[in-house]
C-alpha positions in Angstrom: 216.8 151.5 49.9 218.4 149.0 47.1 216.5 146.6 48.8 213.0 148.4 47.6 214.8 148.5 44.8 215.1 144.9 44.4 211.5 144.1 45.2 210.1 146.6 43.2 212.6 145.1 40.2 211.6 141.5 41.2 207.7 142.7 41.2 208.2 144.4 37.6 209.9 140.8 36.3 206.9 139.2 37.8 204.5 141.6 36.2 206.6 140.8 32.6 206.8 137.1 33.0 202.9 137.1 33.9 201.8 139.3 30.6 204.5 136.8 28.5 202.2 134.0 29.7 199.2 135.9 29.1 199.8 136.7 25.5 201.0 132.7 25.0 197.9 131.8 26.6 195.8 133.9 24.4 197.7 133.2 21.0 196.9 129.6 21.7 193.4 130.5 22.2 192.7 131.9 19.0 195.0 129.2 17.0 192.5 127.3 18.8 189.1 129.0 18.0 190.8 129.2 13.9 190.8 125.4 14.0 187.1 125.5 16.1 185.7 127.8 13.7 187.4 126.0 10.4 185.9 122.4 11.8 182.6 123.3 12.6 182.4 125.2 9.0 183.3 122.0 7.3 180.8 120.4 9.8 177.7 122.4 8.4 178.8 121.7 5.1 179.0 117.9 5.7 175.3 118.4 7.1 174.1 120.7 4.3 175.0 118.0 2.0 173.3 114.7 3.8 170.8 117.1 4.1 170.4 117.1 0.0 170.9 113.5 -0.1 168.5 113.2 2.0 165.9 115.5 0.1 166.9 113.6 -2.9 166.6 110.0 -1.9 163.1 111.2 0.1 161.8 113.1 -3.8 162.6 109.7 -5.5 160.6 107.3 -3.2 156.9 106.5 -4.8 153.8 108.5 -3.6 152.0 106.1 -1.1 149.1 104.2 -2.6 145.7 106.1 -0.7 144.7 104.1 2.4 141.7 101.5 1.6 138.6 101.8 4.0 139.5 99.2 6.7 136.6 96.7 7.5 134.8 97.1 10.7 133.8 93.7 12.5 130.6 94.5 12.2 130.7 94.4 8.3 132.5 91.5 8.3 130.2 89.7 10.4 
């Protein structure tokens, strides 16, 4: 009988030690998906700004002069 005992206390420490490293594992997970989340925000805002410089440097170029008839061969002949 102790000896069930002991088996079923061994399975329960099992059981305990097993949801410890369950709860470490997931505590890690969302430090981790925090620093994911906080990276990729400052990641869209690095993009959201090239994106303006971008805009701003493509606003400030001159309009392209309109495209002159090209000559044929047979006009030039």
């Amino acid at each position: 009988m102790s000896s069930e005992f002991q088996q079923l206390a061994d399975k329960v420490a099992q059981l305990a030690r097993l949801a410890q490293s369950l709860r470490d594992e997931n505590a890690e997970l969302r430090r981790n998906v925090k620093t994911l989340t906080e990276d990729n925000a400052q990641l869209n805002q690095r993009i959201d700004e090239a994106f303006q410089r971008v805009a701003v440097a493509l606003a400030e170029l001159p309009e392209p002069a309109p495209a002159e008839p090209a000559e044929t061969t047979e006009e030039a002949a």
